[in-house]
C-alpha positions as CSV (number, residue, x, y, z in Angstrom):
1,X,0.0,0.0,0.0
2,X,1.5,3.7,-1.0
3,X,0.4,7.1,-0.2
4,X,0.0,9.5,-2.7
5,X,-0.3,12.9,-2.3
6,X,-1.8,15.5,-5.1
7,X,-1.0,19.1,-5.1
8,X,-1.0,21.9,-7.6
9,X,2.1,22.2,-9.9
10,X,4.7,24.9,-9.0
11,X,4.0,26.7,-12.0
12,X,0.3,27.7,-11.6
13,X,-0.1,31.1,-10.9
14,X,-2.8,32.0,-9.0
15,X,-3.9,35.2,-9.7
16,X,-7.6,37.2,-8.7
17,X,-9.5,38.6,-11.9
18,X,-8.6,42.1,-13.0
19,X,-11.4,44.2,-13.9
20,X,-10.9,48.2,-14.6
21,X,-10.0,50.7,-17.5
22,X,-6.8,51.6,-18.4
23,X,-5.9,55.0,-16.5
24,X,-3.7,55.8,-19.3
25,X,-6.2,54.8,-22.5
26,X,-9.4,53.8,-21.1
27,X,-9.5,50.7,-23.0
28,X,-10.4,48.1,-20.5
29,X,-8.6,45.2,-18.8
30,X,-10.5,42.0,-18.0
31,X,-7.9,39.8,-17.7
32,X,-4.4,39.2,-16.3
33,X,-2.9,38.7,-19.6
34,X,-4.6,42.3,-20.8
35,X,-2.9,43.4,-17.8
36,X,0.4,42.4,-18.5
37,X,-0.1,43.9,-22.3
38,X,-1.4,46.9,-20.8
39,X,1.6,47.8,-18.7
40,X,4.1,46.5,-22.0
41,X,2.4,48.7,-24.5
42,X,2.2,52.1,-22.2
43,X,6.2,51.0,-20.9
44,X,4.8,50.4,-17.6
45,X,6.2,48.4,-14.5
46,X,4.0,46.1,-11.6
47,X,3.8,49.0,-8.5
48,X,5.8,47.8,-5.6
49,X,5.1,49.8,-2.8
50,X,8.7,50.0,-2.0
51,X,8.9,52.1,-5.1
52,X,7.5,55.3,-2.7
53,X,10.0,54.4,0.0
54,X,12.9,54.9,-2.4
55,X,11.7,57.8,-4.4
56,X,11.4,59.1,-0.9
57,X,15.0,58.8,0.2
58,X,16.4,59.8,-3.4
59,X,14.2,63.0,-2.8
60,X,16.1,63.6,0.7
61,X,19.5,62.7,-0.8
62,X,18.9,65.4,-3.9
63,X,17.5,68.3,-1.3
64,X,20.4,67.6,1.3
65,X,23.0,67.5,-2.0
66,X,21.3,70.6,-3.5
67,X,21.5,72.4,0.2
68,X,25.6,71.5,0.1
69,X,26.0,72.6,-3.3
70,X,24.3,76.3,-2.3
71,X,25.7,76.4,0.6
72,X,29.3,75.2,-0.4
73,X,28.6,78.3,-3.5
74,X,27.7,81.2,-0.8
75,X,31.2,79.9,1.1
76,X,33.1,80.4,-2.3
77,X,31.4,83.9,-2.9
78,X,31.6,85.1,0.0
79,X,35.4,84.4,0.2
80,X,36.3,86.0,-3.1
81,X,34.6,89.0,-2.0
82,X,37.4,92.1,-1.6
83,X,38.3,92.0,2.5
84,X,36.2,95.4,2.6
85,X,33.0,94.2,0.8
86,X,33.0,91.4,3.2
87,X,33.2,93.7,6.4
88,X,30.7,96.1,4.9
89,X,28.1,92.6,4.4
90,X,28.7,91.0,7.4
91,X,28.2,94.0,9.1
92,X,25.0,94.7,7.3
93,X,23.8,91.6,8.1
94,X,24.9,91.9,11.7
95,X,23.1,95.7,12.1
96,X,19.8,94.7,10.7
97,X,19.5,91.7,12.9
98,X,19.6,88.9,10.6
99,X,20.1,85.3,10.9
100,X,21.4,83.1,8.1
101,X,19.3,80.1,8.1
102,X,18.6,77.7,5.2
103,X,14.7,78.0,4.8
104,X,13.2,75.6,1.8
105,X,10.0,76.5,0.3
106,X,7.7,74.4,-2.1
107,X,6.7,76.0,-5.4
């Protein structure tokens, strides 16, 4: 006497139905093979919500690279200024009470 055991091949990909129009055309997708034609013909990619986790920490590395590069710039200005021009701005700066603070603003 044997045991035998049935199960589902590996290769069987269970999938839900897909249902919805295109956000890009309109046409509509009904099936998981429209869907995969879908995303070919507009050169689209499966969303992985990891995607937002990265585009969030290349947008911190761009602002904080963009912040050296302005900051870095007003150090190199600043120095080339003639010894008098820098006295007469730091001291303008000084007299009206100013701080120099990096202050970003969305457009």
């Amino acid at each position: 006497m044997a045991l035998q055991v049935i199960g589902a091949p590996v290769m069987v990909k269970a999938r839900q139905d897909v249902c919805y129009d295109s956000p890009i055309d309109g046409r509509p997708v009904t099936s998981w093979h429209a869907r995969q034609e879908d995303l070919k013909r507009h050169d689209c990619i499966e969303y992985d919500p990891e995607m937002n986790k990265d585009a969030v920490r290349r947008r911190k590395e761009s602002e904080a690279a963009f912040d050296h590069s302005v900051e870095e710039t007003a150090k190199t200005l600043v120095a080339k200024l003639p010894p008098k021009k820098r006295a007469a701005l730091k001291k303008e700066i000084v007299n009206q009470g100013a701080t120099m603070e990096v202050q970003r603003h969305a457009c």
